[in-house]
C-alpha positions as protocol buffer text, in pm:
chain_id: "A"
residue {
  index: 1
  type: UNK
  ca { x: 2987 y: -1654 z: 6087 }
}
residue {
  index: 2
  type: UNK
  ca { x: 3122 y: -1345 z: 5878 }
}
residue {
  index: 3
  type: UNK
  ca { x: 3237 y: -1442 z: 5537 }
}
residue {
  index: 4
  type: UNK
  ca { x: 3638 y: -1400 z: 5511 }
}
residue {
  index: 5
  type: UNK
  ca { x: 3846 y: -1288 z: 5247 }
}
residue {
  index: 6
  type: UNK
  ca { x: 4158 y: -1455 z: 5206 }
}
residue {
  index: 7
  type: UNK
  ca { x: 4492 y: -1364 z: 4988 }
}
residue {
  index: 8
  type: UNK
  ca { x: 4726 y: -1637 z: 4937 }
}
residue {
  index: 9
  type: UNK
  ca { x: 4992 y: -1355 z: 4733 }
}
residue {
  index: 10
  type: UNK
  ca { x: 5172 y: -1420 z: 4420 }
}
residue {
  index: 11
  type: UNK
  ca { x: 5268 y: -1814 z: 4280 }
}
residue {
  index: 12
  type: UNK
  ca { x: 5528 y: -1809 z: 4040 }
}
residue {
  index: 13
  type: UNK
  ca { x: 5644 y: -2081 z: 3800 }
}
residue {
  index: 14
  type: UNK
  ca { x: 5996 y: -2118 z: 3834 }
}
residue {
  index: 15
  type: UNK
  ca { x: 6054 y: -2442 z: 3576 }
}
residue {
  index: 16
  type: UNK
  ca { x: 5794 y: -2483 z: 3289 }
}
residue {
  index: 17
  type: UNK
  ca { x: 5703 y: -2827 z: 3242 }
}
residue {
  index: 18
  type: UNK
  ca { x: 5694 y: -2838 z: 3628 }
}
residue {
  index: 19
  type: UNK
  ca { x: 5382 y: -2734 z: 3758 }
}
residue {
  index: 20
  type: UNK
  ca { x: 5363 y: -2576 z: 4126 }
}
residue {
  index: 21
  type: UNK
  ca { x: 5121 y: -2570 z: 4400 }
}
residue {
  index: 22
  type: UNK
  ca { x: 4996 y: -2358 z: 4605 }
}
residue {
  index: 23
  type: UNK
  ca { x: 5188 y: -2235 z: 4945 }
}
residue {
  index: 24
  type: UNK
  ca { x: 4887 y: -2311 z: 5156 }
}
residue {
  index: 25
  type: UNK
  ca { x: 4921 y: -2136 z: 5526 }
}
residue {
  index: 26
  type: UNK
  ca { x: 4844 y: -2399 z: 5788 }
}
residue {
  index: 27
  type: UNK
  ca { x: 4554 y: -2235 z: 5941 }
}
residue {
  index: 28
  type: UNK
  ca { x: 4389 y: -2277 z: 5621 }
}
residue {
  index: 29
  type: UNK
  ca { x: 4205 y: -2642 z: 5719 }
}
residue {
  index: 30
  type: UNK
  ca { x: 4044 y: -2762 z: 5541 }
}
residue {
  index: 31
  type: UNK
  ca { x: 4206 y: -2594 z: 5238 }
}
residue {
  index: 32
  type: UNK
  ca { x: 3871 y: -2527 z: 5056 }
}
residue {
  index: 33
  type: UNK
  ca { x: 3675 y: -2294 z: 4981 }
}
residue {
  index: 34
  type: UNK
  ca { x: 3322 y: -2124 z: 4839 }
}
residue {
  index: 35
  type: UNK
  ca { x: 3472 y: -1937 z: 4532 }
}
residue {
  index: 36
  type: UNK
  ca { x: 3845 y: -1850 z: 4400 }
}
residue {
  index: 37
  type: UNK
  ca { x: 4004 y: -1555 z: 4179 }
}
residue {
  index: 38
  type: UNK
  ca { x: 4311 y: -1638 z: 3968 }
}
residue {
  index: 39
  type: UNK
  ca { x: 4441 y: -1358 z: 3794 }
}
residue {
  index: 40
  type: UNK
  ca { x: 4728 y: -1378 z: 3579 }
}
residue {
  index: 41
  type: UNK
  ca { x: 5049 y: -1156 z: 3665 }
}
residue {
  index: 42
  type: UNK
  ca { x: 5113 y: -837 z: 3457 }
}
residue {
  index: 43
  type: UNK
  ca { x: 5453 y: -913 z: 3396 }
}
residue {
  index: 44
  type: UNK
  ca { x: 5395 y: -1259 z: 3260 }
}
residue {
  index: 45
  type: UNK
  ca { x: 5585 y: -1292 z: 2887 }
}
residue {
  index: 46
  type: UNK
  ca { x: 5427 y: -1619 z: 2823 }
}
residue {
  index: 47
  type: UNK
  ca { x: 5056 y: -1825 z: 2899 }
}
residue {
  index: 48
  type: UNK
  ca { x: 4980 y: -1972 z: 3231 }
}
residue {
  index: 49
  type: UNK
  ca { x: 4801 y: -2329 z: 3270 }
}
residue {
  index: 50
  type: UNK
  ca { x: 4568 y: -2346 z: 3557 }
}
residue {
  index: 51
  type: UNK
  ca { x: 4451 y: -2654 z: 3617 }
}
residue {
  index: 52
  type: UNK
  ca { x: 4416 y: -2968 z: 3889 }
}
residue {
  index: 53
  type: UNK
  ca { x: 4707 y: -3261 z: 4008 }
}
residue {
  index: 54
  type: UNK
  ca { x: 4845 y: -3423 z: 3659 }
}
residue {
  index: 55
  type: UNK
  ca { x: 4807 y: -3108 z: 3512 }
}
residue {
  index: 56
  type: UNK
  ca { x: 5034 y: -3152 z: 3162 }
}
residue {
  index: 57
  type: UNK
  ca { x: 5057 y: -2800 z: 2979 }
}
residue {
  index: 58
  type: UNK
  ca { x: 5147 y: -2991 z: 2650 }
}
residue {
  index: 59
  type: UNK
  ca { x: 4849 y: -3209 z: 2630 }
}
residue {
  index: 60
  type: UNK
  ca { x: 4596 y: -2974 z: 2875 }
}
residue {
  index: 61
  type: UNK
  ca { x: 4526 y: -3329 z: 3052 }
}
residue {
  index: 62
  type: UNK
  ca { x: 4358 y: -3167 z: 3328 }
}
residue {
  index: 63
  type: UNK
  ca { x: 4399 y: -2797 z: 3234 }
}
residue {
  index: 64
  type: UNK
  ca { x: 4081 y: -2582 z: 3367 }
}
residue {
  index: 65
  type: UNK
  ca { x: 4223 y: -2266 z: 3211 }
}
residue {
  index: 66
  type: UNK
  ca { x: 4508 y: -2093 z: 3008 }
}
residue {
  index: 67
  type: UNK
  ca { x: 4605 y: -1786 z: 3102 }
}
residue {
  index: 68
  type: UNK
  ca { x: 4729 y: -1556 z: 2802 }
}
residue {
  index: 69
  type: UNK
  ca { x: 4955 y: -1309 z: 2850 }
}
residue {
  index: 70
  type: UNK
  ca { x: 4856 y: -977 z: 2941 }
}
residue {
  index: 71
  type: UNK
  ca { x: 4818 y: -636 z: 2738 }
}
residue {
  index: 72
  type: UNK
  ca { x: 4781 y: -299 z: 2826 }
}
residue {
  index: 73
  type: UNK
  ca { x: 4434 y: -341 z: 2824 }
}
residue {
  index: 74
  type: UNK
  ca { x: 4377 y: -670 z: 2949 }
}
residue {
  index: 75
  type: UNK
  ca { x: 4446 y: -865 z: 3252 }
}
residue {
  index: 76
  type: UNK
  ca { x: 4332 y: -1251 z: 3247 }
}
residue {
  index: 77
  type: UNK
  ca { x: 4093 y: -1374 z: 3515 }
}
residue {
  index: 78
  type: UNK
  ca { x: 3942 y: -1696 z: 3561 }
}
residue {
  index: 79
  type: UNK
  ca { x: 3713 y: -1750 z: 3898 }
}
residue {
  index: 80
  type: UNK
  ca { x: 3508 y: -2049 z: 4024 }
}
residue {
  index: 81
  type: UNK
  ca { x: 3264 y: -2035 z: 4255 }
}
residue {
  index: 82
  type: UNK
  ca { x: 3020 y: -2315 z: 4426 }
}
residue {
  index: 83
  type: UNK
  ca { x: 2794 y: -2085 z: 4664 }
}
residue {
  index: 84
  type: UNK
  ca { x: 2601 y: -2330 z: 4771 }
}
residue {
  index: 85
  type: UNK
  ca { x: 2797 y: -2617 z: 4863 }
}
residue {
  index: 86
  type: UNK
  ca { x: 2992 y: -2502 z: 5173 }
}
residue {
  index: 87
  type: UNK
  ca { x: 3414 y: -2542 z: 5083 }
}
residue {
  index: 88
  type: UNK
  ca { x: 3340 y: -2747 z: 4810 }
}
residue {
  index: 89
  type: UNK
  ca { x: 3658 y: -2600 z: 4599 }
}
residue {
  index: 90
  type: UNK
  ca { x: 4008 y: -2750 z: 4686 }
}
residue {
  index: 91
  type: UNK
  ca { x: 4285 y: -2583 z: 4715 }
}
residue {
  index: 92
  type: UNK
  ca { x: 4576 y: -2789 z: 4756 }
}
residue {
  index: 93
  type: UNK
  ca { x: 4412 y: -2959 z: 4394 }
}
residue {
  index: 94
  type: UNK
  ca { x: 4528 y: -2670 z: 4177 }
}
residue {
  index: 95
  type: UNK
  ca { x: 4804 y: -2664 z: 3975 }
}
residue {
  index: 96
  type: UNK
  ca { x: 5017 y: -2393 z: 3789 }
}
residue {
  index: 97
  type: UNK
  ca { x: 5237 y: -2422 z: 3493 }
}
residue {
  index: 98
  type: UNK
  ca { x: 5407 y: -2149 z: 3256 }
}
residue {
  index: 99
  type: UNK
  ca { x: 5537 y: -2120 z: 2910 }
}
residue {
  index: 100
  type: UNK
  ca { x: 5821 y: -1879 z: 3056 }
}
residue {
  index: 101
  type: UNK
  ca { x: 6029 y: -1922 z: 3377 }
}
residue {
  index: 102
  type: UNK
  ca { x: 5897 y: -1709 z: 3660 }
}
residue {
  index: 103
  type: UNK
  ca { x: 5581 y: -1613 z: 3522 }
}
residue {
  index: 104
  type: UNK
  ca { x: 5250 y: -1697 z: 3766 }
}
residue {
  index: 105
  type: UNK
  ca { x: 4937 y: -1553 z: 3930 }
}
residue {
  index: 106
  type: UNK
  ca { x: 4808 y: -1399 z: 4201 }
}
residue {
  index: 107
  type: UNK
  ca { x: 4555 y: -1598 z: 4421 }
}
């Protein structure tokens, strides 16, 4: 089987202190997969908290990543990958807070 590339678009944050899931499309089953990108958004004003269910941006209890906002000359990243355990990575797991209203990432 051909490996597939798959965009799930832009998740935006619109309460902070409320963290958001993905919007997983239904053909997506299971909703794993081999490796993710997270990038944050270039027109984020404040940091973004990746992270899995329970994820608390105030005490990072189960935070995998901040995000810090970006600069001219930066853009922040953070990828996971698990190449040899077939759609080990969950999907519907991760999390997303902000520090400003309407900031996010693009999965």
């Amino acid at each position: 089987m051909a490996a597939r590339l798959l965009s799930l678009g832009r998740t935006l944050v619109p309460t902070p202190g409320t963290p958001v899931a993905l919007t997983l499309p239904a053909t997506l089953n299971p909703p794993s997969c081999h490796a993710w990108v997270i990038q944050a958004l270039a027109v984020n004003t404040g940091n973004v908290y990746v992270g899995l269910v329970g994820l608390n941006r105030t005490t990072l209890e189960n935070v995998l990543i901040v995000l810090p906002i970006p600069t001219t000359t930066m853009l922040p990243v953070f990828s996971a990958s698990l190449a040899h355990a077939a759609n080990a990575l969950g999907l519907d797991a991760l999390r997303f807070d902000a520090d400003q209203a309407n900031n996010g990432v693009l999965v």
